[in-house]
TIZA-769867 format. One record per residue (C-alpha): chain; residue in one letter; x negated, y negated, z negated; residue number from 1. Coordinates in steps of 0.05 Angstrom, whole numbers, plus 32768, in hexadecimal, padded with zeros to 4 digits. Layout:
BEGIN
- A A X Y Z NUM
...
END
This chain:
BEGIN
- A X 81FA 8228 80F7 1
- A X 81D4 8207 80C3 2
- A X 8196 81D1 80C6 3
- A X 814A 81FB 80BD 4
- A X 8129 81B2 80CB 5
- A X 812C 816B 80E6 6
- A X 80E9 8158 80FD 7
- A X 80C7 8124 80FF 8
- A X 808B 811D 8134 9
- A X 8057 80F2 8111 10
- A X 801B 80CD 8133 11
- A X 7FF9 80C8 80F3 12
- A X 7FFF 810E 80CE 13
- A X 7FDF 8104 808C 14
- A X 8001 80B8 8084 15
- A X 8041 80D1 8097 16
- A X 803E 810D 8067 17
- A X 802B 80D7 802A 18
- A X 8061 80B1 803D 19
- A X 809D 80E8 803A 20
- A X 807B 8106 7FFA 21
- A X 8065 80D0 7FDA 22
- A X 8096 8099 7FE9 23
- A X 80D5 80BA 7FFB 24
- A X 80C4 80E9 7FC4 25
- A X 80D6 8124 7FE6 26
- A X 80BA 8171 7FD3 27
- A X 8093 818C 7FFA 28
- A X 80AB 81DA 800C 29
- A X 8068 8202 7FF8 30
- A X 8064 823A 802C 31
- A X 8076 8204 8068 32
- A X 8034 81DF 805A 33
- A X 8010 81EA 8095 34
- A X 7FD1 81C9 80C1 35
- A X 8000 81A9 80F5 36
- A X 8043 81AE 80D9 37
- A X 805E 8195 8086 38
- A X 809A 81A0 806F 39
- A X 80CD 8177 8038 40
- A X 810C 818A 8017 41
- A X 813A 8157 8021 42
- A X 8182 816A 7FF8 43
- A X 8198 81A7 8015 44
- A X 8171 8199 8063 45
- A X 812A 81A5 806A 46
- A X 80FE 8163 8089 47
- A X 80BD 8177 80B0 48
- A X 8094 814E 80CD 49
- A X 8064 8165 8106 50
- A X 8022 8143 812F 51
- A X 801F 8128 8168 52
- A X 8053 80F0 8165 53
- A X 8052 80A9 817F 54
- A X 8049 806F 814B 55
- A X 8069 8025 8158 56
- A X 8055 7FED 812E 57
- A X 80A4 7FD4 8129 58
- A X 80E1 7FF6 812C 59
- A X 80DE 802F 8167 60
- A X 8120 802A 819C 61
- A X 8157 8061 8198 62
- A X 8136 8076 81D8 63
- A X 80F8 8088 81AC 64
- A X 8116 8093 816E 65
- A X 8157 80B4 817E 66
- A X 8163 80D0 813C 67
- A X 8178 80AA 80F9 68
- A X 816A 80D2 80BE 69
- A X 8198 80BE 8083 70
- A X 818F 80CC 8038 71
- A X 81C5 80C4 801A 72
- A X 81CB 80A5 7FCD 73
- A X 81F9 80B3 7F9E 74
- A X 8219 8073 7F86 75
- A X 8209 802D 7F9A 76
- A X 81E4 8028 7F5C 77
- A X 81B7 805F 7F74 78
- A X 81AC 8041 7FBA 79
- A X 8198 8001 7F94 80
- A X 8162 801E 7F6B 81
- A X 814C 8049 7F9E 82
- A X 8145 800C 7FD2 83
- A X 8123 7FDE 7F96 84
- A X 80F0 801D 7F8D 85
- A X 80E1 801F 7FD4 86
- A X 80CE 7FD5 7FD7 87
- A X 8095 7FE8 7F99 88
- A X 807D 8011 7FD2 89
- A X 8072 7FDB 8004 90
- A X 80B0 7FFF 803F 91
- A X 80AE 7FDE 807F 92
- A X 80FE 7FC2 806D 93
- A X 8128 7FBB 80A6 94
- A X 8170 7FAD 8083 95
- A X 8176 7FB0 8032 96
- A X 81BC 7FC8 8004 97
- A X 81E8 7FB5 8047 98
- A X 8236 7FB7 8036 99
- A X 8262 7FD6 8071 100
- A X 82A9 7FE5 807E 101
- A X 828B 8034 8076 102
- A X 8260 801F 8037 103
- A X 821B 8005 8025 104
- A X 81D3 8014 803F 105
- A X 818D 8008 8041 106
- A X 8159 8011 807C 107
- A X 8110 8020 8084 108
- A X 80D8 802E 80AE 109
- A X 80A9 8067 80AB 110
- A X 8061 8065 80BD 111
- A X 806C 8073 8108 112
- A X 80AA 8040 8109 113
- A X 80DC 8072 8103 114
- A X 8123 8055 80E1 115
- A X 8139 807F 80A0 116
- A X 8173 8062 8078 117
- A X 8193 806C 8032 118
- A X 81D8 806F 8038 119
- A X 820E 8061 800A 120
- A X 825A 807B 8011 121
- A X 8291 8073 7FE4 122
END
C-alpha cells in the first residue's frame, strides 16, 4: 500500500493553507485545490489539510495530536538553514537543531498547535 494523504484538520482553513504553502514552502497539487479540502506535495507523500479542526494556542497533547509529521532534511547543514529560515518566519519553536543518539532535529508548531519536526539522520 502506498500513502494518497496525511491530513491535517485545520480550525483556521485559509491561515493554515498560508502556512504549509507559504512557510513550509510546500506545492500545492493543482487539481486537489478544493473549497473544503487543499492539498501539498510533500517529497514523495501528499499533505492535505481539511476544515473543521480544533486550534490550541500551545502545543496540542498526543491525545489531540496523535500524529507527528516529519520532514526530513538532507544533511545537518540543511536542517540548519532550514530551522534558521523558519525563525525569519516567526514558527511557534518548540525544540531547535536537537542532537540525539538517532541524530539531530528541529520542532514547530502549526497554526492550530499541531507539532511538525525536521529531522536529521545520518
Amino acid at each position: 500500500m502506498e500513502i494518497a494523504y496525511i491530513c491535517i484538520f485545520a480550525s483556521n482553513f485559509d491561515e493554515s493553507i498560508a502556512f504549509y504553502r507559504d512557510v513550509l514552502g510546500l506545492q500545492e497539487i493543482p487539481e486537489r485545490l478544493e473549497k473544503n479540502f487543499h492539498a501539498f506535495k510533500a517529497g514523495s507523500t501528499n499533505i492535505g489539510i481539511e476544515r473543521n479542526g480544533t486550534r490550541k494556542d500551545g502545543e496540542k497533547t498526543k491525545a489531540e495530536n496523535a500524529v507527528l509529521i516529519q520532514f526530513k532534511a538532507r544533511s545537518l547543514d540543511e536542517l540548519k538553514k532550514i530551522t534558521a529560515n523558519l525563525e525569519t518566519k516567526n514558527v511557534r519553536f518548540l525544540k531547535k537543531l536537537v542532537e540525539t543518539h538517532y541524530g539531530s532535529f528541529t520542532n514547530f508548531l502549526d497554526p492550530d498547535g499541531n507539532k511538525l519536526e525536521i529531522l536529521y539522520q545520518p
